[in-house]
N, C-alpha and C positions, 0 to 999 in steps of 0.2 A: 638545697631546697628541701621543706619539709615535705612528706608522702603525701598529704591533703595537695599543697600547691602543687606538685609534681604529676598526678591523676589528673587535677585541673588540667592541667597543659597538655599532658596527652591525650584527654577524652578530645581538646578544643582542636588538635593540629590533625587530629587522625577521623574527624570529623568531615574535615574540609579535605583530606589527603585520601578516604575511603574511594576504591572503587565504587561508581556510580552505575547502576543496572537500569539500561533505558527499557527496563519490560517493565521496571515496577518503582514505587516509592519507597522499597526498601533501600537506607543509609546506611545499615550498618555492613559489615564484615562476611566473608563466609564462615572464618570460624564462629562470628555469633549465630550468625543463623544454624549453622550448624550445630550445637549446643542448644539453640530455643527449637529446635525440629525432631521429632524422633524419626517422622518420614521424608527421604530425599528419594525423588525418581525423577527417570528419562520417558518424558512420551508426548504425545500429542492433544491436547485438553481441547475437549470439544464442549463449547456451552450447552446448557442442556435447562428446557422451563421446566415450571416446579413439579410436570407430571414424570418428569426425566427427560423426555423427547427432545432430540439433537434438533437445536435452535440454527435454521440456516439463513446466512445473510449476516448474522449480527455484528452489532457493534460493541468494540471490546468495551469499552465503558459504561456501557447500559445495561451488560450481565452479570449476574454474581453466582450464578449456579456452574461447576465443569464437570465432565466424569475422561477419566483416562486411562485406556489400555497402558500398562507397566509396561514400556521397551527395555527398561533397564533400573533395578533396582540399587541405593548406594547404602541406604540405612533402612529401617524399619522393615528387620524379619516377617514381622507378622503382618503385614498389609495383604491385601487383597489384590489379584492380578489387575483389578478394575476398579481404579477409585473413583468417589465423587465427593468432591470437594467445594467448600465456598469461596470469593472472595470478598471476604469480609468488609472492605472499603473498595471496592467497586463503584461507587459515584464521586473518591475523592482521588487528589492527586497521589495517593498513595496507595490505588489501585495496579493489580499485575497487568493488565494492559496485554493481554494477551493477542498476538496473532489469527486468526482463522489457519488450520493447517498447520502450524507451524510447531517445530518442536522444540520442547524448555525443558531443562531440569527443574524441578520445582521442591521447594524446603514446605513440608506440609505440617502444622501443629494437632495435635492431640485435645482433647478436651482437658489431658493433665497436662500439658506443656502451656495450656493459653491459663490454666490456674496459676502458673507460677510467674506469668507477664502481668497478671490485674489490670489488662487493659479497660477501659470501662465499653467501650466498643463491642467487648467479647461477652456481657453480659449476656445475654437473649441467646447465646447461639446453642445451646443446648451441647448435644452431643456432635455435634456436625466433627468431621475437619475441616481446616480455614489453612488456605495460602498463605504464606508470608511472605514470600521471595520466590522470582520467576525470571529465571536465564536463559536469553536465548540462544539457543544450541544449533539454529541450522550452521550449513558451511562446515571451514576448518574449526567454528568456537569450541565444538564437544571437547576438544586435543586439551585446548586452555583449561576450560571449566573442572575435568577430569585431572588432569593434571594438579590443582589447587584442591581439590575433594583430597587426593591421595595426599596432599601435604600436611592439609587441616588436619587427617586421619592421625599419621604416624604422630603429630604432635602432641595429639591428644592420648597417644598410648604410651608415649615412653617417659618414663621416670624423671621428676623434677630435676635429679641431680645430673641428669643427659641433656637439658631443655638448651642449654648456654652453649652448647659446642655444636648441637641441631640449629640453633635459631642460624649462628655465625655462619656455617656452611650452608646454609641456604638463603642469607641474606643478597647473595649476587645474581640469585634466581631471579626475580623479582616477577614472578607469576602473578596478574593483575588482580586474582582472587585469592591468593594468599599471602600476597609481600603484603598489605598493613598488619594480618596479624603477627607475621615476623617481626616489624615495624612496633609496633606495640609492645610486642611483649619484649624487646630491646630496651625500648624507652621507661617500660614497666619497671623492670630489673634494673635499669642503668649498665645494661653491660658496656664496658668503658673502649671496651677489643675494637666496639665499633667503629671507634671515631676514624681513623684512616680511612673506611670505607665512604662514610658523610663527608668526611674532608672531598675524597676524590671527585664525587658526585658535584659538590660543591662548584668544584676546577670545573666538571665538563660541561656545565650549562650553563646557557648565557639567559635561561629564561627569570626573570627576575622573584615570580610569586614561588618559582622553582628552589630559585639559592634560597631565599628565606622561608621556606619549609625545609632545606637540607640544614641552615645555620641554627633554626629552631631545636631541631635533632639534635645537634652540638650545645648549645646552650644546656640540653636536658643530660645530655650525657658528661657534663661538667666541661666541656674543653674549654682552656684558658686563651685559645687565639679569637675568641668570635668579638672581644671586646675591640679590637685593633682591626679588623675586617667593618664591622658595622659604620666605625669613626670615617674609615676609606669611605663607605657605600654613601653615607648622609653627606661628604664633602665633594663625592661624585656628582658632575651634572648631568652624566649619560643617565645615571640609575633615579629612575622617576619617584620608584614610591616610596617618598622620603615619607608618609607618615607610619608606613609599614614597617619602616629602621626605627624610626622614632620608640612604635611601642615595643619593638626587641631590645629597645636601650633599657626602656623600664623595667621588664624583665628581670634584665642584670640586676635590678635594686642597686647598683653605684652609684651616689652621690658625685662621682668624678666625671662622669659625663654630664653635667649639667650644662656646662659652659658651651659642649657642642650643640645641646637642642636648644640652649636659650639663643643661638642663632637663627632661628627657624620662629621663633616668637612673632614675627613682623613678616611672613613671606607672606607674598601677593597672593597663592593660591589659602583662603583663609579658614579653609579645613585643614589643611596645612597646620595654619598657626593657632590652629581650636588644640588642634591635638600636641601640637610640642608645648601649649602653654596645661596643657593638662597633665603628659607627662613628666612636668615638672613639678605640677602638684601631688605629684606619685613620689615622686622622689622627694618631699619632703623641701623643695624651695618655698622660702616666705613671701616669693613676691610674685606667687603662681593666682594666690587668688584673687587681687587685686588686677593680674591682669585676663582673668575669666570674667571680673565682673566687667572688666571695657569690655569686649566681647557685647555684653548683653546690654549693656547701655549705648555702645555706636553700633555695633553691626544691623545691616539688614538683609544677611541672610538666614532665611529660616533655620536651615539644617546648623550651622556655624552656632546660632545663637542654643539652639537645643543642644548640641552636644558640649557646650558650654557649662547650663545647667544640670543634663547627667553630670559631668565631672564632679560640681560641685555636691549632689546630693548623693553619689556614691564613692569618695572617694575623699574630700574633707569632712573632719571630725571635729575641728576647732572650732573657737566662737567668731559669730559675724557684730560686724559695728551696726551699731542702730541705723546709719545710713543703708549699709547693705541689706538688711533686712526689711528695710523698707521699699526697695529695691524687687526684693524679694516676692514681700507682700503684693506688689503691684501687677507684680507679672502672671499672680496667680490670674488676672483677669487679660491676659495677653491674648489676643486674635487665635494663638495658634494654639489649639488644645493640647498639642504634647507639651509644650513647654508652661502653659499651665499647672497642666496637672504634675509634671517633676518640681512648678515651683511650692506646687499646693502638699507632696512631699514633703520640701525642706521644713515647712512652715508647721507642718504638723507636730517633726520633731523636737519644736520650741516648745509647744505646748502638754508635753508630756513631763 
């Protein structure tokens, strides 16, 4: 796989594989945050209106001002025992959603750390600091959180030529805040040591979105058995998401698995058969688009018929028959505006 597709893949699985922080709308990482934050602390943020005066009663979505006594410092020498800080999307889902009372480690940005994100959000804030990420710490979570700070830390301190034999020996940790950046940076490098360890993960779970993000790992890390596992999973009746096998077949780019999804071309469930007539048009089968355009001439279901014509406007390059095209043209005035306007896409292309 070239570096471009391989970054694709890993930004796309570690995405959907990132520990989720139900304080805030941050998606990414501790190591990211940690790297976009020069201040991390432990304490307790109390909203505060814009005279300062501790705001009582509030609701966490409806403030964006906090100040917080430091219980515990992890980065950012030069902070103040007492900070006050914003939250810069405080009326959106990607607000910190903070507690009354309650105590969070908090990833705090700099006026020079939000210069180097260019969020357009950050424009107007002057010199403030702005929250990014907000964990909540009551209970046993500090053990976890602290625990993943210390891992972030050491990774970022030791010598590239060390980073392969740290990532491996603490890849069995699997600390909820710093296994994806283990994760990552595995898949990053391609370290290959791994595979045993994905395989086994692979064996102990019966959760199905599970094995196909452990088989993802393997695909990226090059291992040769995932082609003969997938063939199993899609002839499997227990394992449902055949169109979740389907697009790890495309992946592979083998032209030799075609015969297995062009079994699935005709299945009753017909997102199902959107998606294996699609990834056959990935794979370079001549009789894929012919059967996308059935698709969009008998089906009536919406979603079926739209992911039809994505396939075709992002994924065929070839010429259409004047039939098809007209086809085309027609559906730019189709009821449903998405598949409009991806046909009003295609059409555009003609005209350049």
């Amino acid at each position: 796989m070239n570096r471009p597709a391989l970054m694709e893949s890993v930004a796309a699985l570690l995405f959907a594989a990132t520990t989720v922080c139900f304080a805030c709308g941050y998606r990414g990482d501790m190591a990211g945050a940690w790297r976009s934050s020069s201040i991390v602390v432990l304490g307790v943020p109390q909203a505060i209106d814009e005279n300062g005066d501790v705001i009582e009663g509030y609701r966490s979505r409806h403030e964006g001002r906090y100040r917080l006594v430091v219980e515990k410092m992890y980065n950012g020498e030069k902070a103040e025992p007492e900070i006050e800080f914003t939250d810069v999307f405080h009326r959106s889902s990607a607000a910190l959603h903070l507690r009354r009372d309650s105590r969070y480690v908090i990833f705090i940005q700099t006026p020079e750390d939000r210069r180097k994100s260019h969020h357009p959000r950050h424009a107007d804030i002057g010199d403030a600091l702005t929250g990014m990420w907000a964990i909540h710490a009551d209970g046993d979570a500090l053990d976890d959180i602290e625990a993943g700070l210390t891992l972030v830390r050491r990774y970022e301190r030791i010598p590239k030529e060390e980073r392969k034999a740290f990532l491996l020996e603490h890849l069995p940790e699997e600390n909820k805040y710093a296994h994806s950046l283990i994760v990552r940076e595995i898949l990053r490098e391609q370290i290959s040591e791994a595979i045993p360890y994905f395989r086994m993960k692979l064996s102990d779970t019966g959760n199905e979105l599970q094995r196909l993000r452990y088989l993802n790992y393997l695909r990226i890390l090059g291992d040769s058995n995932i082609r003969d596992v997938l063939i199993a999973w899609l002839a499997d009746p227990a394992f449902t998401s055949k169109g979740d096998i389907i697009e790890e077949m495309v992946r592979l780019k083998d032209p030799s698995l075609i015969p297995e999804i062009e079994r699935f071309v005709h299945a009753e469930d017909e997102l199902i058969a959107v998606r294996a007539r699609s990834a056959l048009l990935r794979l370079g089968e001549p009789r894929a688009k012919a059967l996308l355009f059935e698709v969009l001439n008998k089906s009536e279901d919406r979603i079926a018929r739209y992911n039809a014509i994505h396939a075709l406007n992002w994924s065929y390059t070839g010429d259409f028959s004047d039939g098809e095209k007209s086809v085309i043209l027609e559906l730019r005035g189709d009821a449903d505006e998405s598949i409009a306007r991806v046909a009003g896409f295609i059409a555009n292309k003609w005209e350049k």
